[in-house]
PDB file with one MODEL, atoms N, CA, C and O in Angstrom:
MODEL        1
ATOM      1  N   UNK A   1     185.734 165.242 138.489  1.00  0.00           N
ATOM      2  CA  UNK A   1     184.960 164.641 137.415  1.00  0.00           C
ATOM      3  C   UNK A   1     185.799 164.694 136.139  1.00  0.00           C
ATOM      4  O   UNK A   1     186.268 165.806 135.895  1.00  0.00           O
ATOM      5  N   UNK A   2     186.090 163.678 135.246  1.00  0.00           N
ATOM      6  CA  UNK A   2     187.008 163.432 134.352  1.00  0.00           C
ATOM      7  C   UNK A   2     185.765 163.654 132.767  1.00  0.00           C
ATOM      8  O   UNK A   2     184.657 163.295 132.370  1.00  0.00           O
ATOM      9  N   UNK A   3     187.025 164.541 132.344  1.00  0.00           N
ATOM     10  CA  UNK A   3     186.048 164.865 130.944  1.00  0.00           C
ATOM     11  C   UNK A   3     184.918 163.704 130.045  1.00  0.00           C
ATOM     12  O   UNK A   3     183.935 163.887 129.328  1.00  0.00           O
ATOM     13  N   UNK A   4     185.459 162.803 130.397  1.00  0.00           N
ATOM     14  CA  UNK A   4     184.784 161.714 129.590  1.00  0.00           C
ATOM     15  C   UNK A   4     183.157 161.081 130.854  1.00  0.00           C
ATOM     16  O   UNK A   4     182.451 160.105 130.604  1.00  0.00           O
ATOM     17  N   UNK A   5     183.022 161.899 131.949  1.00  0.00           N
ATOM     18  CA  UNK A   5     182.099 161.741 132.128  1.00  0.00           C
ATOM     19  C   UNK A   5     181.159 162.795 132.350  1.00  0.00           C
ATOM     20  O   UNK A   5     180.199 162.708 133.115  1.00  0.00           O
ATOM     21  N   UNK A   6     181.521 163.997 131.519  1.00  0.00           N
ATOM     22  CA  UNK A   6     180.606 164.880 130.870  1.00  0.00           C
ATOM     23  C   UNK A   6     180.941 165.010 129.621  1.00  0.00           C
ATOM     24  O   UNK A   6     181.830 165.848 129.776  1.00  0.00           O
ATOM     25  N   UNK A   7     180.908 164.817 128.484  1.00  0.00           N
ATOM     26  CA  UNK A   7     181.133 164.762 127.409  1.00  0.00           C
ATOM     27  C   UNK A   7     181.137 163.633 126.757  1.00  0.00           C
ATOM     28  O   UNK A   7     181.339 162.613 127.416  1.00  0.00           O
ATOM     29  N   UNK A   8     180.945 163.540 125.497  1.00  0.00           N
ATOM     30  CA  UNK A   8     180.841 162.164 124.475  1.00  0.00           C
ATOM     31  C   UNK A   8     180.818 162.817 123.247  1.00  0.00           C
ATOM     32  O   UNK A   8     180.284 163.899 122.998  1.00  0.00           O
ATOM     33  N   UNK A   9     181.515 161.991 122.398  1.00  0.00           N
ATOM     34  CA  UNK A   9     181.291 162.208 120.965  1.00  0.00           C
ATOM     35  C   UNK A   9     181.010 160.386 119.819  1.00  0.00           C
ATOM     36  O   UNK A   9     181.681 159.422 119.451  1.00  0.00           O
ATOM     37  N   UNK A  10     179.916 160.789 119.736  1.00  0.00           N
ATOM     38  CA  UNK A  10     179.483 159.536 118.844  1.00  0.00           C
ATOM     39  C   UNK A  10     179.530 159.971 117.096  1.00  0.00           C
ATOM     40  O   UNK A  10     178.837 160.989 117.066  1.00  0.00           O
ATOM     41  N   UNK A  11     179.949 159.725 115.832  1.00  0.00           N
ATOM     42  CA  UNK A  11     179.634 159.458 114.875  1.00  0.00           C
ATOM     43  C   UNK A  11     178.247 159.613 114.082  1.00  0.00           C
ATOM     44  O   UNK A  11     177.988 160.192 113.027  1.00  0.00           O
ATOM     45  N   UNK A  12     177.182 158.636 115.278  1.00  0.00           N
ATOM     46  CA  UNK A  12     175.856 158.541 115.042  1.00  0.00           C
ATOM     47  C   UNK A  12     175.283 159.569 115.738  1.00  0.00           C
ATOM     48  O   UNK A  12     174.054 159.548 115.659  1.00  0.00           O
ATOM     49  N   UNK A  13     175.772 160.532 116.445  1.00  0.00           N
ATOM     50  CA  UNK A  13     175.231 161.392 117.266  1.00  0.00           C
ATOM     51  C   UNK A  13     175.469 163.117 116.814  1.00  0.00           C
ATOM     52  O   UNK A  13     176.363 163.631 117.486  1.00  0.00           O
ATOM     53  N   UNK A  14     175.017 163.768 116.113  1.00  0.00           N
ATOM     54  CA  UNK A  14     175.394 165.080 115.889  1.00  0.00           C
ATOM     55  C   UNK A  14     176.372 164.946 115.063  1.00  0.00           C
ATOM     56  O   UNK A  14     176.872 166.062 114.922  1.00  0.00           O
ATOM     57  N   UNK A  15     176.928 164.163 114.426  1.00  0.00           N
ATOM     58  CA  UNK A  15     178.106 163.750 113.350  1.00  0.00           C
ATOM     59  C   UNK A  15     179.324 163.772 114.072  1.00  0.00           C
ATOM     60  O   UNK A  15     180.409 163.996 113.537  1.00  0.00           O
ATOM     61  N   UNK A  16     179.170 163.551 115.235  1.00  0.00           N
ATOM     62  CA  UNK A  16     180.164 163.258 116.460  1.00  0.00           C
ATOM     63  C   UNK A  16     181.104 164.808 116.819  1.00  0.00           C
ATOM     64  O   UNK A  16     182.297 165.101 116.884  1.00  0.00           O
ATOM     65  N   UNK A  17     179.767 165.552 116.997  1.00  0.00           N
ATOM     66  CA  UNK A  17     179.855 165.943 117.781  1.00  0.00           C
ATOM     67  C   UNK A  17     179.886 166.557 119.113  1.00  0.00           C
ATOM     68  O   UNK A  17     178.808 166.686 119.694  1.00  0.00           O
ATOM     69  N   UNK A  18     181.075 166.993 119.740  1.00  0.00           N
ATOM     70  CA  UNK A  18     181.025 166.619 121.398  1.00  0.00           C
ATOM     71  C   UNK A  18     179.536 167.162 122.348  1.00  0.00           C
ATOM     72  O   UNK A  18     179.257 168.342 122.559  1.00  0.00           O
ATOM     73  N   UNK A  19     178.941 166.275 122.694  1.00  0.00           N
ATOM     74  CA  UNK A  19     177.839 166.548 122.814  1.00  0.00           C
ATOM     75  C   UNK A  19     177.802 166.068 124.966  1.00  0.00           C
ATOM     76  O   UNK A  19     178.501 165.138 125.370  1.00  0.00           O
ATOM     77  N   UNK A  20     176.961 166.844 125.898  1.00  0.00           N
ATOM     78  CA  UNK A  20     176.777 166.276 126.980  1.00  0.00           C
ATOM     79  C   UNK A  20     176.374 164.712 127.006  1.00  0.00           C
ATOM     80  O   UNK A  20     175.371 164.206 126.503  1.00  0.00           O
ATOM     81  N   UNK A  21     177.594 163.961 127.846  1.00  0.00           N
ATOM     82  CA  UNK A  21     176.917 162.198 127.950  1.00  0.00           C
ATOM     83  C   UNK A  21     175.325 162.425 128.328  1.00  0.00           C
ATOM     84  O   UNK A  21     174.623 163.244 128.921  1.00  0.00           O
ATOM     85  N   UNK A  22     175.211 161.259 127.653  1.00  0.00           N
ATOM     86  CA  UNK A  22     173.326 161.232 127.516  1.00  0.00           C
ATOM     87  C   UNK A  22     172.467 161.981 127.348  1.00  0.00           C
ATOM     88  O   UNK A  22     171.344 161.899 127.844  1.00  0.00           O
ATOM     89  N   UNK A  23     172.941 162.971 126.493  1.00  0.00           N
ATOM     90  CA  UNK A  23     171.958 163.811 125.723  1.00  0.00           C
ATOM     91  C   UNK A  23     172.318 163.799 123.872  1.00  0.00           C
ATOM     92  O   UNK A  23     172.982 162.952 123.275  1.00  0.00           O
ATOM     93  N   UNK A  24     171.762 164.795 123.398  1.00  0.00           N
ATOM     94  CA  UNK A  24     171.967 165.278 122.556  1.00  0.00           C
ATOM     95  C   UNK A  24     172.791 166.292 122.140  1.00  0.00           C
ATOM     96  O   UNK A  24     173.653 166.178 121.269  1.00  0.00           O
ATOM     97  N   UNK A  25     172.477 167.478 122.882  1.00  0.00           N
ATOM     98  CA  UNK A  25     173.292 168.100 123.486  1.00  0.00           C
ATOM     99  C   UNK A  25     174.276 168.657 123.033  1.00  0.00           C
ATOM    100  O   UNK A  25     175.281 168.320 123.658  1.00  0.00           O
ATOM    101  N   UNK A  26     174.529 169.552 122.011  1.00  0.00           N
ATOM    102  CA  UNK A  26     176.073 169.562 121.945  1.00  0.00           C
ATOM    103  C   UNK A  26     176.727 171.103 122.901  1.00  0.00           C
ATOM    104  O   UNK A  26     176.036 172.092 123.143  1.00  0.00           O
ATOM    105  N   UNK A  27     178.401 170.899 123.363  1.00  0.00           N
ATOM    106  CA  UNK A  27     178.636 171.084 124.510  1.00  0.00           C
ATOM    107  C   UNK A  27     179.108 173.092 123.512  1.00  0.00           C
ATOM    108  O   UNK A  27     179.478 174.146 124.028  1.00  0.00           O
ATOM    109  N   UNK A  28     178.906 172.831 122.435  1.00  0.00           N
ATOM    110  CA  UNK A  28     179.228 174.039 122.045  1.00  0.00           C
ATOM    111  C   UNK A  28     178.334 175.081 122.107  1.00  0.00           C
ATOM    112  O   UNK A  28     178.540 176.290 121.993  1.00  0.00           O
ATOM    113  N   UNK A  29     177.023 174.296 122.355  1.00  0.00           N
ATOM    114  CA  UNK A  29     175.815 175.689 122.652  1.00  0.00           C
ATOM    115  C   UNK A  29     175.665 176.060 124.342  1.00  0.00           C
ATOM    116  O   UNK A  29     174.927 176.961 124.741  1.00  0.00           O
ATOM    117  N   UNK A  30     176.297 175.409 125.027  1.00  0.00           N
ATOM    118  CA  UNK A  30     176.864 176.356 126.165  1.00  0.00           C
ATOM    119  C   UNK A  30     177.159 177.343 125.989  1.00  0.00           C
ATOM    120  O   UNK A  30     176.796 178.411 126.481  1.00  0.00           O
ATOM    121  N   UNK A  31     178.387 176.896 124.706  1.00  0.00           N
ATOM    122  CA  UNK A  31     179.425 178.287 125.171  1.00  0.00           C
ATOM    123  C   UNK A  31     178.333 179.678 124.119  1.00  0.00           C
ATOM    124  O   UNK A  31     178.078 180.864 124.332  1.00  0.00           O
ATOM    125  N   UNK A  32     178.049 178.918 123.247  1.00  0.00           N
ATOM    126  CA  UNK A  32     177.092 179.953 122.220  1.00  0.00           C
ATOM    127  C   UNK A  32     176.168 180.547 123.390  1.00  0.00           C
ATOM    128  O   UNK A  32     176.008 181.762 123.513  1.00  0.00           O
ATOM    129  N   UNK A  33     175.765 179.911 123.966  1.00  0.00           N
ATOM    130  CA  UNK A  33     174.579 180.717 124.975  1.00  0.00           C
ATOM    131  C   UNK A  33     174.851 181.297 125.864  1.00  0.00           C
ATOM    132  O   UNK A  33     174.046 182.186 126.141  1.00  0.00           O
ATOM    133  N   UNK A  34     176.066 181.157 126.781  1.00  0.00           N
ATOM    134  CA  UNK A  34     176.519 182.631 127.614  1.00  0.00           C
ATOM    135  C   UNK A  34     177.263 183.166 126.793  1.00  0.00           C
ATOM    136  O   UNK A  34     178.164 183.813 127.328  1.00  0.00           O
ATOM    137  N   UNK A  35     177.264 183.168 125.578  1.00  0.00           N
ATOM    138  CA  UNK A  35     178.768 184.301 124.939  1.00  0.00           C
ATOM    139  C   UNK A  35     177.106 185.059 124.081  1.00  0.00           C
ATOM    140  O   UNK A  35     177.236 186.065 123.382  1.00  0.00           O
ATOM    141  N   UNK A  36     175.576 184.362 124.295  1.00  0.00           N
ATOM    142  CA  UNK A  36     175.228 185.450 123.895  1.00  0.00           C
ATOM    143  C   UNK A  36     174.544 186.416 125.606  1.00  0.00           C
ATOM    144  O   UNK A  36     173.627 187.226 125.472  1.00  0.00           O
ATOM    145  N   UNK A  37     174.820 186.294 126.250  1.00  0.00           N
ATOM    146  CA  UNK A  37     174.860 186.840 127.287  1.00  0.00           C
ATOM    147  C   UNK A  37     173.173 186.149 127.953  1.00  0.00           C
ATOM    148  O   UNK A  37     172.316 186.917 128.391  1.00  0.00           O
ATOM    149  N   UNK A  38     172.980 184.641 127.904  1.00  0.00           N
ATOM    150  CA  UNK A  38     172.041 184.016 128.417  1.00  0.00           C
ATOM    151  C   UNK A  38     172.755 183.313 129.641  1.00  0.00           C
ATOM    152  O   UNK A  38     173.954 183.040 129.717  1.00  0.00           O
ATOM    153  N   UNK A  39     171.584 183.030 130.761  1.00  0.00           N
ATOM    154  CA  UNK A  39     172.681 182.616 131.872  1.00  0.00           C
ATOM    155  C   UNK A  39     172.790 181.125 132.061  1.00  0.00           C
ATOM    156  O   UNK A  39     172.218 180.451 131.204  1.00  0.00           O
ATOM    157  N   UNK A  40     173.478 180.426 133.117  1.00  0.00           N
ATOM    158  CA  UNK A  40     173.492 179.250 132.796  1.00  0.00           C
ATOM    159  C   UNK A  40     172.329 178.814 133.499  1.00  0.00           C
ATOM    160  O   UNK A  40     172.318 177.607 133.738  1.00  0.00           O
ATOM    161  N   UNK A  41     171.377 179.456 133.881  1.00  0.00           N
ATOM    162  CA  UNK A  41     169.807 178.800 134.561  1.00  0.00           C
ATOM    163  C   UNK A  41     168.850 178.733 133.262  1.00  0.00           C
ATOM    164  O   UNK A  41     167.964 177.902 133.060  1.00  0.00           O
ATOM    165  N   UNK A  42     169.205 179.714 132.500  1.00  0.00           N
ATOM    166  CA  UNK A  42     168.537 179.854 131.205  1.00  0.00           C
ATOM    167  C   UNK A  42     169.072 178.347 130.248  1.00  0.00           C
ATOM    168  O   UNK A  42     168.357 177.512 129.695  1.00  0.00           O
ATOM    169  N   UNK A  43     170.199 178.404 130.310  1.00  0.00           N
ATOM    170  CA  UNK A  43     170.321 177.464 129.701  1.00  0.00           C
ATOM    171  C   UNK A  43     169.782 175.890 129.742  1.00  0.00           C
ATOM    172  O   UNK A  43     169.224 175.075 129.007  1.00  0.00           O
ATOM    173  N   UNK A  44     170.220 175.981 130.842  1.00  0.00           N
ATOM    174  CA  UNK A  44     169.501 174.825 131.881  1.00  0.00           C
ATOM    175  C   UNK A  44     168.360 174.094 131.547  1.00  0.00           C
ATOM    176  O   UNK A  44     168.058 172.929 131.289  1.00  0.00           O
ATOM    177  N   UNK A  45     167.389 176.112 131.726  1.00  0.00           N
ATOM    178  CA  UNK A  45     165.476 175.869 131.425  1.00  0.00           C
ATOM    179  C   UNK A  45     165.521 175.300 130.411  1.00  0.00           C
ATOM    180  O   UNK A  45     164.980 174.194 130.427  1.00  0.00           O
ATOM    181  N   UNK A  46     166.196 175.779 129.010  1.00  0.00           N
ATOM    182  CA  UNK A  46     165.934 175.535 127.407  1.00  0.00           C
ATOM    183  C   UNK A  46     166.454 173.954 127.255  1.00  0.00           C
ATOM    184  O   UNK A  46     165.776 173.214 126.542  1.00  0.00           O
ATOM    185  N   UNK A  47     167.721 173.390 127.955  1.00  0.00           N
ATOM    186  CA  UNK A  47     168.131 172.382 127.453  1.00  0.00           C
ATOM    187  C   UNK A  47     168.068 171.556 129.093  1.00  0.00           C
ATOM    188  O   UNK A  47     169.104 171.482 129.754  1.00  0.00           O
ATOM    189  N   UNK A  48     166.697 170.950 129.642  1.00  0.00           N
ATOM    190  CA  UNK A  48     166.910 170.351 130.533  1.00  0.00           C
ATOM    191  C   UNK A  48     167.019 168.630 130.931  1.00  0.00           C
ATOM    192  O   UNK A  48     166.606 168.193 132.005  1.00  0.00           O
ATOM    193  N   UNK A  49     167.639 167.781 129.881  1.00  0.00           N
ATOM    194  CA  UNK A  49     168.980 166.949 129.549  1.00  0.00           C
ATOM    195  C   UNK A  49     169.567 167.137 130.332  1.00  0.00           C
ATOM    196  O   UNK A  49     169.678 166.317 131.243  1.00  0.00           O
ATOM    197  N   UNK A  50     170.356 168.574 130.326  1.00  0.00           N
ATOM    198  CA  UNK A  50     171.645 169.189 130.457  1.00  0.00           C
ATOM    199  C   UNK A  50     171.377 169.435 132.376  1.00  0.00           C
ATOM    200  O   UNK A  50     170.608 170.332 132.722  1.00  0.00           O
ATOM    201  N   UNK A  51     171.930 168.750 133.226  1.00  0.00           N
ATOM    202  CA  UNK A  51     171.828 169.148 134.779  1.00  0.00           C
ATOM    203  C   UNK A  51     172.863 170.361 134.796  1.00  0.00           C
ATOM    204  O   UNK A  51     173.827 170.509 134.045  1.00  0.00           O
ATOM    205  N   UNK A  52     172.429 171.213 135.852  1.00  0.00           N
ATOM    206  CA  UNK A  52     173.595 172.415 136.257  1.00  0.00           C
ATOM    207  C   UNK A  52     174.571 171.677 136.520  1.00  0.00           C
ATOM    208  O   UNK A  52     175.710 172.127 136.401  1.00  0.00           O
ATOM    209  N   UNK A  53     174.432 170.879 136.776  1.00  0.00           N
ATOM    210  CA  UNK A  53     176.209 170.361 137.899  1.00  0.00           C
ATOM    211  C   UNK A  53     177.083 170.129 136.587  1.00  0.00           C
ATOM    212  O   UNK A  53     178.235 170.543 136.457  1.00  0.00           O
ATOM    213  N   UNK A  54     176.380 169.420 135.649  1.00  0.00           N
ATOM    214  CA  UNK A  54     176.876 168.941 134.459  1.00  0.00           C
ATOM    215  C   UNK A  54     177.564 170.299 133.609  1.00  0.00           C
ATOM    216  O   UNK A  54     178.694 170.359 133.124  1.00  0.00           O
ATOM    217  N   UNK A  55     176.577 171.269 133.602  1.00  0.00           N
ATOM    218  CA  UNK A  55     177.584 172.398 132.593  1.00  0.00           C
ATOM    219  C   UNK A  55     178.320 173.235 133.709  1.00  0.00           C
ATOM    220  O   UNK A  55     179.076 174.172 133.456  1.00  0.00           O
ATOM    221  N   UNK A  56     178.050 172.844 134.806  1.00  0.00           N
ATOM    222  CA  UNK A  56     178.726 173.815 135.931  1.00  0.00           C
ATOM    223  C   UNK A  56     180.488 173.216 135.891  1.00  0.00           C
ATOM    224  O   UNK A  56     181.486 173.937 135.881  1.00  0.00           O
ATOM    225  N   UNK A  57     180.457 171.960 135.878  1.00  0.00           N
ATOM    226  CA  UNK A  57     181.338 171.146 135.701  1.00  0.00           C
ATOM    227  C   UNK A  57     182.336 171.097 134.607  1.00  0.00           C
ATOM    228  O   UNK A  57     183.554 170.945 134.695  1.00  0.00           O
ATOM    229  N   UNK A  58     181.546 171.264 133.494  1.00  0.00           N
ATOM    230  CA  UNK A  58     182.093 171.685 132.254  1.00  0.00           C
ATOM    231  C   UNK A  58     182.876 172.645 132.015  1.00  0.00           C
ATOM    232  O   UNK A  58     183.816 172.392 131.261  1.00  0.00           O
ATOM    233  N   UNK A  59     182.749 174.061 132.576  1.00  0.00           N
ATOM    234  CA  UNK A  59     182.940 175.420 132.460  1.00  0.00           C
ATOM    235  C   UNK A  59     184.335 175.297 133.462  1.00  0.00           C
ATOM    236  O   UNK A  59     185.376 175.890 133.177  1.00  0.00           O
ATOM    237  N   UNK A  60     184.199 174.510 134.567  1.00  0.00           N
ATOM    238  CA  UNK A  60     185.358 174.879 135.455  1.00  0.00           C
ATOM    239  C   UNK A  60     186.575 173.955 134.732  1.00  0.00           C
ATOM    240  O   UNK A  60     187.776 174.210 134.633  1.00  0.00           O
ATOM    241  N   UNK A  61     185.735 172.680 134.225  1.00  0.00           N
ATOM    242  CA  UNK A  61     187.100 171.949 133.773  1.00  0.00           C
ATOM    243  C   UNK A  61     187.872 172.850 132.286  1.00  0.00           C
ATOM    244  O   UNK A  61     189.031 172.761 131.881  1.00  0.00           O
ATOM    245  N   UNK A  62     186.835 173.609 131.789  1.00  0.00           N
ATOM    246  CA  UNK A  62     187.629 174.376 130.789  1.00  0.00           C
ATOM    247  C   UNK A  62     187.806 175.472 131.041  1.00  0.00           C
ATOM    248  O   UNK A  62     188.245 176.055 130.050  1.00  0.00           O
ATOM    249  N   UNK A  63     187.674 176.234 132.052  1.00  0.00           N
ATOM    250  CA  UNK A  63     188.752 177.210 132.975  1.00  0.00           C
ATOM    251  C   UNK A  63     190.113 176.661 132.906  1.00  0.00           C
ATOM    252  O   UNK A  63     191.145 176.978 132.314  1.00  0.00           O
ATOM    253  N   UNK A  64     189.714 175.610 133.816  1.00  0.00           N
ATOM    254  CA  UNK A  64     190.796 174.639 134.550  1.00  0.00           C
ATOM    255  C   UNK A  64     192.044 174.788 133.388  1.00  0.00           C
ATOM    256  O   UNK A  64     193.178 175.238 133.553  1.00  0.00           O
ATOM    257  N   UNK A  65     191.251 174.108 131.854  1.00  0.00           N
ATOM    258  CA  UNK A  65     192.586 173.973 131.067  1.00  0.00           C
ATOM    259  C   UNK A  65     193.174 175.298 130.404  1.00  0.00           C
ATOM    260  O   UNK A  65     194.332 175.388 129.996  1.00  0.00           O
ATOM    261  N   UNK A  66     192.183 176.359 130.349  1.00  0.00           N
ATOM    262  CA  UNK A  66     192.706 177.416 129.776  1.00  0.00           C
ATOM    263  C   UNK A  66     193.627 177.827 130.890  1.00  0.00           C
ATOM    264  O   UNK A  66     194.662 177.620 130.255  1.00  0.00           O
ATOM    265  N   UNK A  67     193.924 178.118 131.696  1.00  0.00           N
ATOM    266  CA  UNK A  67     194.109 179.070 132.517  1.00  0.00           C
ATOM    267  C   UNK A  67     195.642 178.152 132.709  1.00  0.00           C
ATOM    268  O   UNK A  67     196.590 178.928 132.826  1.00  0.00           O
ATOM    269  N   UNK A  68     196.115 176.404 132.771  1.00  0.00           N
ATOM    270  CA  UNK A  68     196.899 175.607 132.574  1.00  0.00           C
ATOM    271  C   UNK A  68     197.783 176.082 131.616  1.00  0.00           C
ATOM    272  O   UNK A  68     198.974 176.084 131.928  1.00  0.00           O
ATOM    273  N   UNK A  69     197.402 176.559 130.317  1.00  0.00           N
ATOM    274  CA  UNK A  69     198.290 176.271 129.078  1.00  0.00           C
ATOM    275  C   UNK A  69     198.876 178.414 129.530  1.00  0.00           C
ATOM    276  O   UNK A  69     199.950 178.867 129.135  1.00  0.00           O
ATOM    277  N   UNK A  70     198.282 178.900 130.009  1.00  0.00           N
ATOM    278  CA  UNK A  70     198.415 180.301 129.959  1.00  0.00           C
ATOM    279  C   UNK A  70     199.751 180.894 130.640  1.00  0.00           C
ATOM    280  O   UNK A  70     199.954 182.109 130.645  1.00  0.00           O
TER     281      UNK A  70
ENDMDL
END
């Protein structure tokens, strides 16, 4: 799955920022919500827009790049 089909950033949308495609969403309260030690089912419940596969997806592709540049 290629970043641009979980992610979007519109202008008109959050002041463009990167937010889950077709939501609102922005992809930074993921990370705010397991870094406050909420899980990603929790997250899920609170923002359900947001499909698991979609932030499940998210998390590995930014593994993926951290772990690349390391």
């Amino acid at each position: 799955m290629k970043a641009s089909d979980l992610i979007t950033t519109d202008p008109d949308i959050l002041g463009g920022a990167p937010v889950f495609k077709g939501t609102r969403v922005p992809v930074k309260t993921l990370f705010d919500y397991l870094g406050n030690n909420y899980t990603l089912g929790e997250f899920v419940e609170c923002f359900p827009a947001v499909t698991r596969e979609a932030a499940r997806a998210l998390l590995e592709r930014s593994e993926s790049a951290l772990l690349a540049v390391a």
